[in-house]
Structure formats: C-alpha cells, structure tokens
N, C-alpha and C positions, 0 to 999 in steps of 0.2 A: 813528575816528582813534586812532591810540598815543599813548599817552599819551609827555608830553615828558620825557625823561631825568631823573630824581628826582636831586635835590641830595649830594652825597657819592657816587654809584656811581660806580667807577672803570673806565672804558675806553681801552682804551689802542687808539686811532682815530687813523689817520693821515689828513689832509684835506688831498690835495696843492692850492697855491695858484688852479688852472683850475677844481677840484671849490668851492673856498673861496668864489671868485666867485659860483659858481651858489646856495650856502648866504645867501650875504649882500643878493642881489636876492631872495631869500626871504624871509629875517627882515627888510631894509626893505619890501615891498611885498605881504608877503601870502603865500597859497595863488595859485598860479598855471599858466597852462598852457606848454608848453614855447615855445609861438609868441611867448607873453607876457616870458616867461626870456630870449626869443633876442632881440627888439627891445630889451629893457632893457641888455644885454651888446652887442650886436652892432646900433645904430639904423640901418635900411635894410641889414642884413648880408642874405647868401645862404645857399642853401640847404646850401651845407656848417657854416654855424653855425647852422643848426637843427640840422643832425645832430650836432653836436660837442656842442650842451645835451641834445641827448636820450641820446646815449654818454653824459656825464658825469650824469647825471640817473641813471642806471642805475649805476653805479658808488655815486653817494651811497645807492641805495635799495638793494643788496649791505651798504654798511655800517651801513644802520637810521637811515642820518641824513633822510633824507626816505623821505615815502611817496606813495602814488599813488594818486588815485580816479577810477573813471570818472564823466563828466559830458557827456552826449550824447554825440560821438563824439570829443571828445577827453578829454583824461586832465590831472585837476590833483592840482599837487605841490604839498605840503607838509612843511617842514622838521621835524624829530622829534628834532633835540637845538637846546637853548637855545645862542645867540650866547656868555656867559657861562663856559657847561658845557664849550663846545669849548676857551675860552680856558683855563680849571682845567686843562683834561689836555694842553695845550700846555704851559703851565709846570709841570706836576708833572713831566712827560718829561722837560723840560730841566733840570729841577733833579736830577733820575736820574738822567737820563743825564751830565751837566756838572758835577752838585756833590756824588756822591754822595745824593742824596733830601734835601739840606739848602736849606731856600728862603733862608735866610739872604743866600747871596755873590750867588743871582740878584735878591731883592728891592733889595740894595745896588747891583747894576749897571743895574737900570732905572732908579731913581732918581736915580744920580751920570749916567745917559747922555744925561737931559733936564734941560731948566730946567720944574720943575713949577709950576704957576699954583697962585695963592691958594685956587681952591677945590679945587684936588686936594692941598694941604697940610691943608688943614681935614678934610678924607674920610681921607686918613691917619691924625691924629693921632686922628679919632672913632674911627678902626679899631683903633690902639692902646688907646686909653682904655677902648674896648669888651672887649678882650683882656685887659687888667691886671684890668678886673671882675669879669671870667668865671673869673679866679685862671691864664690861659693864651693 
C-alpha cells in the first residue's frame, strides 16, 4: 500500500465534488470494492452507478488519491491522501487564488460565516496559544 501523503507536501489536486463523494465513503468505511462504493453512494442504484464509481474511481487513482488491489476477482480501493490533507490544499488554493497566499481574510471569513460552538472556540484558542509558543 502507498503510503498516505506526508504532512506539509504541497499538491496542488483538484477533487471535483462527484470524485469527493467516492474519497469520503472511503475515509468513513474503509478499503472497499467498487460494488461496496456503489450501494453506499447509490442504495439499490443500477448498473450505470456501478460504472459512474468505477470511471470516477479511475480518475481518483490518475491523481494518486486512491489505489487498487486485487482481491480474488474483484478489486479494493483504498484512499492514499488523508481527509485533512485534501482539506490544507483546498484552503491553501483559495487563499492563492482569493487572498493572494494570505490565510489571514480567509481564516476571518470562515469564522465570521458560522456561529462556532464552544468546543471549536476552545481548539482555536489552543491553536493560537500553540502558535504564540512556537514564537509563529
């Protein structure tokens, strides 16, 4: 198995929202086969949404984000970048693309765009506290 995308490497991986789907029934359920991908996405779907996970299964394993093994006569996928990892190079892009590469106006816009709950104030302010320690 490849190992899963090491912390700080920067790719710049575009995961359009149909591809995202198939990424996210991965990281909640596992290494999986495509039959297993299509009833979780598609419960009692047919057989053109077999083929639409197995195209788009193909597509994510083109971009290194999942991989394939054989296992008797089918084939299980597993996802090869972290849920996390994809979310860092989402907001790096938008902060490139949107702010100049300044996270500053986009960390202020997610923040003012929700009412944050108590414990994501707390995981904040640790994040902060953690940053003023580290002198950055």
């Amino acid at each position: 198995m490849k190992k899963l995308w090491k912390r700080k490497q920067r790719r710049n991986i575009a995961v359009p929202d149909a591809e995202l789907s198939v990424l996210k029934a991965l990281w909640q359920g596992g290494p999986a086969t495509i039959r297993q991908i299509t009833e979780t996405l598609y419960p009692g779907g047919e057989v053109s949404h077999y083929a639409t996970v197995q195209k788009l299964l193909e597509r994510l394993q083109g971009r290194d984000c999942v991989e394939r093994r054989p296992q008797g006569r089918a084939h299980i996928y597993s996802a090869t970048i972290e849920r996390d990892d994809l979310i860092r190079e989402r907001l790096l892009d938008a902060a490139d693309k949107l702010c100049e590469g300044s996270l500053s106006p986009l960390l202020t816009q997610l923040v003012d765009a929700r009412n944050l709950s108590p414990q994501e104030i707390r995981t904040l302010r640790a994040l902060v506290d953690s940053l003023d320690e580290k002198g950055g």
